[in-house]
Biopython code that builds the backbone (N, CA, C, O; Angstrom):
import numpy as np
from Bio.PDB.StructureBuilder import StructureBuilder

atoms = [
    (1, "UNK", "N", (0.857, -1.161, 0.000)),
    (1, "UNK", "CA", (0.000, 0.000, 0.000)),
    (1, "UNK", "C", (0.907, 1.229, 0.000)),
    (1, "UNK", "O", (1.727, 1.460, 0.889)),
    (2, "UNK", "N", (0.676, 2.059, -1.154)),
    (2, "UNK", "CA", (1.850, 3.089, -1.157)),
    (2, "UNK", "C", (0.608, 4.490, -0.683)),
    (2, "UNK", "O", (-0.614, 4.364, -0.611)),
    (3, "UNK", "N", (1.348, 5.630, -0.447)),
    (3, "UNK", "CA", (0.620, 6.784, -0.579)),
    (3, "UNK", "C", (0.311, 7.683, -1.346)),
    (3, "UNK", "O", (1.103, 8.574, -1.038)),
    (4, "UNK", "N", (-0.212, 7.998, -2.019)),
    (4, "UNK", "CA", (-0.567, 8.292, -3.523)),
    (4, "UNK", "C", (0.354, 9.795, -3.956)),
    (4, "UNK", "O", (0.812, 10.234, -5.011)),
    (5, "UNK", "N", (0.318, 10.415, -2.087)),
    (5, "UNK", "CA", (0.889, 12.241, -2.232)),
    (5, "UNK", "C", (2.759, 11.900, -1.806)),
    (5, "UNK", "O", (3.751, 12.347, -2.382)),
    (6, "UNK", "N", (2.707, 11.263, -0.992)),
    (6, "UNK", "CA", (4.187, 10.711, -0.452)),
    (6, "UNK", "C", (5.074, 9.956, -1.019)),
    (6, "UNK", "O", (6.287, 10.156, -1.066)),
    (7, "UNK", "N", (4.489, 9.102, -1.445)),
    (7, "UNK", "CA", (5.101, 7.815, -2.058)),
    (7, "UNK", "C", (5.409, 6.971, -1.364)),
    (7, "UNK", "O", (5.591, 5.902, -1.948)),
    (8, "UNK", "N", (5.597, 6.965, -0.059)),
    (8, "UNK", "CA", (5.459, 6.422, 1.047)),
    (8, "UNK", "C", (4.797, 5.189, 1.048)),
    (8, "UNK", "O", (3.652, 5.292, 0.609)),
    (9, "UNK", "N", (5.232, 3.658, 1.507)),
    (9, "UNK", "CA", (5.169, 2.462, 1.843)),
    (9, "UNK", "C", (4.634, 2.338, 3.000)),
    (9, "UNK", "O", (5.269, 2.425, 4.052)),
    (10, "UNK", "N", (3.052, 2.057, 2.885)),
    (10, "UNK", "CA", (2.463, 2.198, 4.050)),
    (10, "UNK", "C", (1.928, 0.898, 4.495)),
    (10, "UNK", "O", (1.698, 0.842, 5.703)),
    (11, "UNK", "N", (1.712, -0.006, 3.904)),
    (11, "UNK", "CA", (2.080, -1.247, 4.581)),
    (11, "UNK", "C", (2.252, -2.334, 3.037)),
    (11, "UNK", "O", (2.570, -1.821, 1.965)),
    (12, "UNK", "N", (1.972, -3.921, 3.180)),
    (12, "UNK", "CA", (2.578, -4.673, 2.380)),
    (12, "UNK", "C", (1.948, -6.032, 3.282)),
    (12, "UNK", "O", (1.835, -6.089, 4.507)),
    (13, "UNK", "N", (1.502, -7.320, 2.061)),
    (13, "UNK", "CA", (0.733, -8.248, 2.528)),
    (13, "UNK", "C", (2.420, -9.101, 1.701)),
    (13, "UNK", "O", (3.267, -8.651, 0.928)),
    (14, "UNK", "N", (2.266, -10.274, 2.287)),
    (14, "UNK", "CA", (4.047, -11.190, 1.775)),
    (14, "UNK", "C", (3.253, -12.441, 2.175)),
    (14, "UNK", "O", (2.933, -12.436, 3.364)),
    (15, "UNK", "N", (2.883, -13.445, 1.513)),
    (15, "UNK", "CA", (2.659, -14.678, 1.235)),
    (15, "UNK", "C", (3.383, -15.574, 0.652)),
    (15, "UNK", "O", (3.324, -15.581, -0.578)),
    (16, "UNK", "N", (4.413, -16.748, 1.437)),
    (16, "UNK", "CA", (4.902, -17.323, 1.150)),
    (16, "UNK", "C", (5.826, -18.041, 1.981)),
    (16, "UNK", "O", (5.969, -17.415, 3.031)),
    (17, "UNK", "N", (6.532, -19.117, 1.957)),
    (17, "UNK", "CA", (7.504, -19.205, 2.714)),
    (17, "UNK", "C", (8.829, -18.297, 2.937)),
    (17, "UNK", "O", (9.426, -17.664, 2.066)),
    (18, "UNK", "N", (9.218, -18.409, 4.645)),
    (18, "UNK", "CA", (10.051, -17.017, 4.348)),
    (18, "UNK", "C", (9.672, -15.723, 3.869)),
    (18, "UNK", "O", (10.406, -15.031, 3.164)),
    (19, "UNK", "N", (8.554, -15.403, 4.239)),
    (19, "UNK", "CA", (7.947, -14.051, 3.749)),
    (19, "UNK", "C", (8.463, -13.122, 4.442)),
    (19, "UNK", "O", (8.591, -11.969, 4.031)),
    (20, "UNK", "N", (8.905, -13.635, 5.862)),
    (20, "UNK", "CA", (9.366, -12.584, 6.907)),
    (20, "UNK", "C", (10.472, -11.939, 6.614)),
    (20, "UNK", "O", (10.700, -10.830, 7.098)),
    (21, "UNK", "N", (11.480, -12.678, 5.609)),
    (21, "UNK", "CA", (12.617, -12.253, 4.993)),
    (21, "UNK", "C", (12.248, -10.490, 4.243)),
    (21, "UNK", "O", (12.660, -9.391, 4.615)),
    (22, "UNK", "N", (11.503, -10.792, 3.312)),
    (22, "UNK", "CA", (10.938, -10.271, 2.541)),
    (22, "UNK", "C", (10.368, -8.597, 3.662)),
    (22, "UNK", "O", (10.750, -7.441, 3.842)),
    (23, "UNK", "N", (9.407, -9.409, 4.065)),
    (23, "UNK", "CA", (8.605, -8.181, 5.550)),
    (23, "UNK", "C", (9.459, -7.585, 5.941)),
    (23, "UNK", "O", (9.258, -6.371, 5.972)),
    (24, "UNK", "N", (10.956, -8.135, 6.481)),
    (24, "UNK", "CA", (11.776, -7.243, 7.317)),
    (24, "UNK", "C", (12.446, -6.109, 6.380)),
    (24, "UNK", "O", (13.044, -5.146, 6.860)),
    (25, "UNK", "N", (12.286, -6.321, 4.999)),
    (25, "UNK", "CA", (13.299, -5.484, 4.551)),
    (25, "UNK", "C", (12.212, -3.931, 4.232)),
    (25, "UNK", "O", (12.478, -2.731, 4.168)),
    (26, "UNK", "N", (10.669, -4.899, 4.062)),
    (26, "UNK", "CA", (10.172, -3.673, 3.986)),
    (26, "UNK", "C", (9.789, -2.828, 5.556)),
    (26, "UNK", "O", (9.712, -1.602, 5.639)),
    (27, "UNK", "N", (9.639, -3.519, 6.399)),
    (27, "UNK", "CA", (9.053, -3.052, 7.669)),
    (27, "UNK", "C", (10.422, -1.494, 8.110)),
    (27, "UNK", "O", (10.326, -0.466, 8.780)),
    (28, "UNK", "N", (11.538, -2.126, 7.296)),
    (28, "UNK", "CA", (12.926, -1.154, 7.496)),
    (28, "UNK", "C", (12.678, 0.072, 6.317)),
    (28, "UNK", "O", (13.234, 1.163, 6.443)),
    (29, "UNK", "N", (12.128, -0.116, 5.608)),
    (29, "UNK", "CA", (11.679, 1.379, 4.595)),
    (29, "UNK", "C", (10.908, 1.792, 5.476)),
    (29, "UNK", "O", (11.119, 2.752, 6.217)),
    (30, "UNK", "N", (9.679, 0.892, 5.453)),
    (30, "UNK", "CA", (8.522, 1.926, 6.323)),
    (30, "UNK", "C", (8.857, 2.642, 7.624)),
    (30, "UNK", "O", (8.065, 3.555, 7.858)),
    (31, "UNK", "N", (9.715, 2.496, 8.440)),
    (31, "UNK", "CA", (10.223, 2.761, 9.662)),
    (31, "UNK", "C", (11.692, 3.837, 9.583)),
    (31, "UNK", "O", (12.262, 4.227, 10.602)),
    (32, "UNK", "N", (12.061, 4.137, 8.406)),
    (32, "UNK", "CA", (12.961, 5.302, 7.493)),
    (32, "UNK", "C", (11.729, 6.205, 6.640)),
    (32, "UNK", "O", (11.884, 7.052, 5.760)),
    (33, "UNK", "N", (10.972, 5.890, 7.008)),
    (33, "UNK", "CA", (9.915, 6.978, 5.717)),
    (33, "UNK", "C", (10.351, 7.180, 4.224)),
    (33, "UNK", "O", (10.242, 8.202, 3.548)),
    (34, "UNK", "N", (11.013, 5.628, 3.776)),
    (34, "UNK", "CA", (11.703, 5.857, 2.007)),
    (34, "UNK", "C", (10.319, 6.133, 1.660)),
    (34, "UNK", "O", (9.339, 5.733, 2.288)),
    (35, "UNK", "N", (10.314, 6.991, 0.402)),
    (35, "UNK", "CA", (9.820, 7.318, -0.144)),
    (35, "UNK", "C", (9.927, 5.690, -1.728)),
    (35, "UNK", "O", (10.953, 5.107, -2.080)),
    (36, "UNK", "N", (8.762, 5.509, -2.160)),
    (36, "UNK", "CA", (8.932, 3.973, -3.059)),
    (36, "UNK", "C", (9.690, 4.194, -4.036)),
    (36, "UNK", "O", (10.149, 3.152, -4.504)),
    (37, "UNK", "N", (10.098, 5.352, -4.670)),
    (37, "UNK", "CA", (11.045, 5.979, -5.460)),
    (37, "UNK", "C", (12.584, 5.400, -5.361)),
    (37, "UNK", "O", (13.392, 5.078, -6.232)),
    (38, "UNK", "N", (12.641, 5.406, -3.979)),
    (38, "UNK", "CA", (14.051, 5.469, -3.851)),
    (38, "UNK", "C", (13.849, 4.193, -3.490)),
    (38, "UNK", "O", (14.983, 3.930, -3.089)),
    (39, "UNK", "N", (13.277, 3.287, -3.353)),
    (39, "UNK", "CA", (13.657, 2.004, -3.051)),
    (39, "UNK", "C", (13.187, 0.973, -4.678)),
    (39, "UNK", "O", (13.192, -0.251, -4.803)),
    (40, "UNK", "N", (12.853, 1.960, -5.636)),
    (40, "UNK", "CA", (12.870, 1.302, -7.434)),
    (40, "UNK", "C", (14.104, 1.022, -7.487)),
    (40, "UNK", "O", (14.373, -0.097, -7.923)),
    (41, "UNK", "N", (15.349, 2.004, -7.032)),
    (41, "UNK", "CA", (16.724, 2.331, -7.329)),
    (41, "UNK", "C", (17.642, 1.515, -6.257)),
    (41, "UNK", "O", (18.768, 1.984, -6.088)),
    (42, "UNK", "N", (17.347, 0.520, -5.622)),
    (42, "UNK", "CA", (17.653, -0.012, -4.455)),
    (42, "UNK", "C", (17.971, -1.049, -4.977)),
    (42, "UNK", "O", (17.160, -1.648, -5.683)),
    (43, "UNK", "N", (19.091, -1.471, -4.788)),
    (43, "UNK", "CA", (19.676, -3.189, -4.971)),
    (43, "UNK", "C", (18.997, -4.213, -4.238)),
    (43, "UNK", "O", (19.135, -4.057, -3.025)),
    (44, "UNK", "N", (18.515, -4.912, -4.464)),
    (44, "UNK", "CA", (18.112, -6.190, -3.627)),
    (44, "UNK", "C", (19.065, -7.665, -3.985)),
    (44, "UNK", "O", (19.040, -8.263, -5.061)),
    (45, "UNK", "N", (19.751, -7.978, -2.969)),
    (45, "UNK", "CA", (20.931, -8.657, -3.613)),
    (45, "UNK", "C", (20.302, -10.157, -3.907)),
    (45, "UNK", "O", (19.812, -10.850, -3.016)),
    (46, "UNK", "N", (20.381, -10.516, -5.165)),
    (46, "UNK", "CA", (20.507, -12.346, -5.364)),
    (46, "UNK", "C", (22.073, -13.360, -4.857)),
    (46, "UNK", "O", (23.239, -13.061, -5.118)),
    (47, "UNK", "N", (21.734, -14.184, -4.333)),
    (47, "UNK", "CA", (20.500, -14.845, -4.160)),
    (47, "UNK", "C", (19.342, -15.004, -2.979)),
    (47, "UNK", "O", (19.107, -15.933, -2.206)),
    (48, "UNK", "N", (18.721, -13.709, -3.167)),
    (48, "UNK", "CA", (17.524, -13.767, -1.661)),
    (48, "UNK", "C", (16.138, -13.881, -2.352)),
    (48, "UNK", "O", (15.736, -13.803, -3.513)),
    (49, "UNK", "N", (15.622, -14.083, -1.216)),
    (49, "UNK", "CA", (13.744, -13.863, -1.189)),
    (49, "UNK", "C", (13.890, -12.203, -1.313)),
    (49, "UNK", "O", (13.083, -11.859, -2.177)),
    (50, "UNK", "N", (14.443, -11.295, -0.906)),
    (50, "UNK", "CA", (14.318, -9.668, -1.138)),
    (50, "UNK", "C", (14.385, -9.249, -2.289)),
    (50, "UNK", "O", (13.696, -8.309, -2.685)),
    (51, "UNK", "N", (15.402, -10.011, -3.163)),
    (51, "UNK", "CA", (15.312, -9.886, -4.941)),
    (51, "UNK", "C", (14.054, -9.572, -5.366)),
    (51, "UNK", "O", (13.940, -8.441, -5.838)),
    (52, "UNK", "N", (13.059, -10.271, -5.331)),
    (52, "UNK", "CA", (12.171, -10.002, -5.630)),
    (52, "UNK", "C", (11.426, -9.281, -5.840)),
    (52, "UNK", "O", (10.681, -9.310, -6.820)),
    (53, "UNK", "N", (11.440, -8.271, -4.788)),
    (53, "UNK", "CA", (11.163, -6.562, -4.737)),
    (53, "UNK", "C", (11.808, -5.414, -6.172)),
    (53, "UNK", "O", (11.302, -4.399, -6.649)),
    (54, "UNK", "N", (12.777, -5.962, -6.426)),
    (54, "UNK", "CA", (13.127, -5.884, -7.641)),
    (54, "UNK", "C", (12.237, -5.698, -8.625)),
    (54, "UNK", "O", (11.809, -4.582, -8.920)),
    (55, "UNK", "N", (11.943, -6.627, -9.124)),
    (55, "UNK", "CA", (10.574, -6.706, -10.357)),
    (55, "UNK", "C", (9.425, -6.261, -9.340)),
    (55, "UNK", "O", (8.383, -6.412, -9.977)),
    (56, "UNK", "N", (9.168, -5.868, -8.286)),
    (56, "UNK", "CA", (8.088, -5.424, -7.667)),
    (56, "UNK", "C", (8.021, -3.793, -8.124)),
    (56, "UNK", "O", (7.136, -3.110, -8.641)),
    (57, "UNK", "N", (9.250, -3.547, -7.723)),
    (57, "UNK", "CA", (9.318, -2.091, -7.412)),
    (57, "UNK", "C", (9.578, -1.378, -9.207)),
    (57, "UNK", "O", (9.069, -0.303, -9.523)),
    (58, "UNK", "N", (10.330, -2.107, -10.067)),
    (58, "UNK", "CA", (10.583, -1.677, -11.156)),
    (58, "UNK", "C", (8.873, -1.490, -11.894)),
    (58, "UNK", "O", (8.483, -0.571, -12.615)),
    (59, "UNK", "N", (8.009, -2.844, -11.352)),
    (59, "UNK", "CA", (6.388, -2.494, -12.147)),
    (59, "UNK", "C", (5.571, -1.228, -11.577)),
    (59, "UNK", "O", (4.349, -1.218, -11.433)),
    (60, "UNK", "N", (6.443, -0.158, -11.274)),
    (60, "UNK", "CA", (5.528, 0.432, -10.005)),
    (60, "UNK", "C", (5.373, 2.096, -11.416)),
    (60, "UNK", "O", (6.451, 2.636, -11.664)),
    (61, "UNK", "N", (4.288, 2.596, -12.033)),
    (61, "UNK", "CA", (4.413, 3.932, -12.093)),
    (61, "UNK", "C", (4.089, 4.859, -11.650)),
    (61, "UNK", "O", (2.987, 5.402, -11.724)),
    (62, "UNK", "N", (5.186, 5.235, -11.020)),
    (62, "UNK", "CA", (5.222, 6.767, -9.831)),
    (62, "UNK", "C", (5.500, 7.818, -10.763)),
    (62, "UNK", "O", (6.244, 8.697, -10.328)),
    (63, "UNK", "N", (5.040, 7.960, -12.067)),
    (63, "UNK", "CA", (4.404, 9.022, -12.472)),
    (63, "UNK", "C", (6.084, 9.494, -13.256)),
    (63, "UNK", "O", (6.972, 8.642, -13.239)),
    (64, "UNK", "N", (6.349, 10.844, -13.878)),
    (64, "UNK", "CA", (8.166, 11.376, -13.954)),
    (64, "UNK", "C", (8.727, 11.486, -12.533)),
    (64, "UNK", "O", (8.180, 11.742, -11.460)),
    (65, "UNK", "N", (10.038, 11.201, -12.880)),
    (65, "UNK", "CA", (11.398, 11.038, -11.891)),
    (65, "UNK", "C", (12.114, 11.621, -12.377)),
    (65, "UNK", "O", (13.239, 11.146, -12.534)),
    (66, "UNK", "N", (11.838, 12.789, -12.799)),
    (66, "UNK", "CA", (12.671, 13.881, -12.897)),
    (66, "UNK", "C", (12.810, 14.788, -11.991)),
    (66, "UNK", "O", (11.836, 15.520, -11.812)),
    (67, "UNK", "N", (13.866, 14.980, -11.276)),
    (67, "UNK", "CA", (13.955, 15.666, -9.951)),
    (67, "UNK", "C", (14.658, 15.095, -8.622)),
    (67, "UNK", "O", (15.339, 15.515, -7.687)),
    (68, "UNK", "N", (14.001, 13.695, -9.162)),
    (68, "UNK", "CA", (14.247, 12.548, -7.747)),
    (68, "UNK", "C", (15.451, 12.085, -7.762)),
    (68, "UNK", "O", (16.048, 11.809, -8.803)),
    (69, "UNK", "N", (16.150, 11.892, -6.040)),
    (69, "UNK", "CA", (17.286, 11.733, -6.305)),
    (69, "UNK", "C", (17.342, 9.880, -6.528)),
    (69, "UNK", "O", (16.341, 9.211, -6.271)),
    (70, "UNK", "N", (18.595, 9.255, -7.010)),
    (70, "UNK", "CA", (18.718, 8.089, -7.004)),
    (70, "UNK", "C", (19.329, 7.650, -5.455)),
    (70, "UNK", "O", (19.843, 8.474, -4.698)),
    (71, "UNK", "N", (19.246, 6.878, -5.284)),
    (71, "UNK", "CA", (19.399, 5.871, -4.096)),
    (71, "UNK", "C", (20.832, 6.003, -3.686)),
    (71, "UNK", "O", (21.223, 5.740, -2.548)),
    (72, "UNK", "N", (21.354, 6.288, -4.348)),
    (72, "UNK", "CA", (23.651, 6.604, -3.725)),
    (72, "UNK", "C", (22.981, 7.958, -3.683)),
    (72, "UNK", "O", (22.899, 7.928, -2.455)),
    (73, "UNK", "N", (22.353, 9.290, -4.034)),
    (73, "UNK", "CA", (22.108, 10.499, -4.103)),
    (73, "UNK", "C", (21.601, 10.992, -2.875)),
    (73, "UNK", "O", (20.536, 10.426, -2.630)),
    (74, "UNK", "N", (21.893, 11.748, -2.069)),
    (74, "UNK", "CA", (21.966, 12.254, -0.986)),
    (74, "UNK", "C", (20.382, 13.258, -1.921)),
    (74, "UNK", "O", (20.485, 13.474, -3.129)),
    (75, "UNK", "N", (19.233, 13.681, -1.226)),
    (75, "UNK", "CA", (18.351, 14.505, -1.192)),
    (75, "UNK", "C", (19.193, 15.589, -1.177)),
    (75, "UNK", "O", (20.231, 15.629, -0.516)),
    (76, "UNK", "N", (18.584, 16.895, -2.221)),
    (76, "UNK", "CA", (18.583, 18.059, -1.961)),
    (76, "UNK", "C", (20.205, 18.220, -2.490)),
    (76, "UNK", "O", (20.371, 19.439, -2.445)),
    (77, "UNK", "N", (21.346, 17.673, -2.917)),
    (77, "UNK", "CA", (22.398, 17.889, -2.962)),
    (77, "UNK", "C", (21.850, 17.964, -4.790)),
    (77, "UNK", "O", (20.825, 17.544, -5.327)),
    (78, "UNK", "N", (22.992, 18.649, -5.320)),
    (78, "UNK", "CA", (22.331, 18.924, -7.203)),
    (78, "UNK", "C", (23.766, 17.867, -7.814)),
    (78, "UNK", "O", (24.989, 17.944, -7.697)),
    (79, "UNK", "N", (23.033, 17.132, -8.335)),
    (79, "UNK", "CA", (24.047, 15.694, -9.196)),
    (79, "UNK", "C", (23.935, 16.063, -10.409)),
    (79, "UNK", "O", (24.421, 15.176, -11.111)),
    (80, "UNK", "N", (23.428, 17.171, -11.219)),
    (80, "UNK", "CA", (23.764, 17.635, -12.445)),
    (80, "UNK", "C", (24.756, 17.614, -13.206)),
    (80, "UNK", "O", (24.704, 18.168, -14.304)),
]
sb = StructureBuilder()
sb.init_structure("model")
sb.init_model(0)
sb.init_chain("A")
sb.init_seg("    ")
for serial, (resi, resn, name, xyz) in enumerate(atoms, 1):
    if name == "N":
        sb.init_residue(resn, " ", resi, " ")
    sb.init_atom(name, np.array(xyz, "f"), 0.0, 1.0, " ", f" {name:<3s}", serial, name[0])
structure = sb.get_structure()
């Protein structure tokens, strides 16, 4: 469940074995206030159950990302 004005990860249903794998990595965005932007740009390392978020987060359209910083990009600093 994202927030439509924030982008914000406001909660997440994980069905499967080892889902908790999965839960913890998001329960750690939601509890940093990432914005879902910055976690499209987020490595999820193989070989895990977190990979997965990967093709989760890449199907996601949050509209232009022009502006937004990438995930090594510190907010508010200009990477031009």
């Amino acid at each position: 469940v994202i927030d439509a004005e924030t982008n914000q990860l406001l909660g997440a249903a994980i069905l499967g074995i080892e889902g908790g794998e999965v839960m913890s990595v998001l329960q750690t965005a939601m509890m940093g206030h990432l914005p879902v932007d910055r976690l499209q740009s987020a490595p999820f390392a193989h070989p895990t159950l977190a990979e997965s978020l990967n093709n989760l987060f890449a199907g996601l359209d949050l509209g232009p990302s022009e502006g937004r910083p990438r995930c090594n990009e510190p907010e508010g600093e200009d990477n031009s």
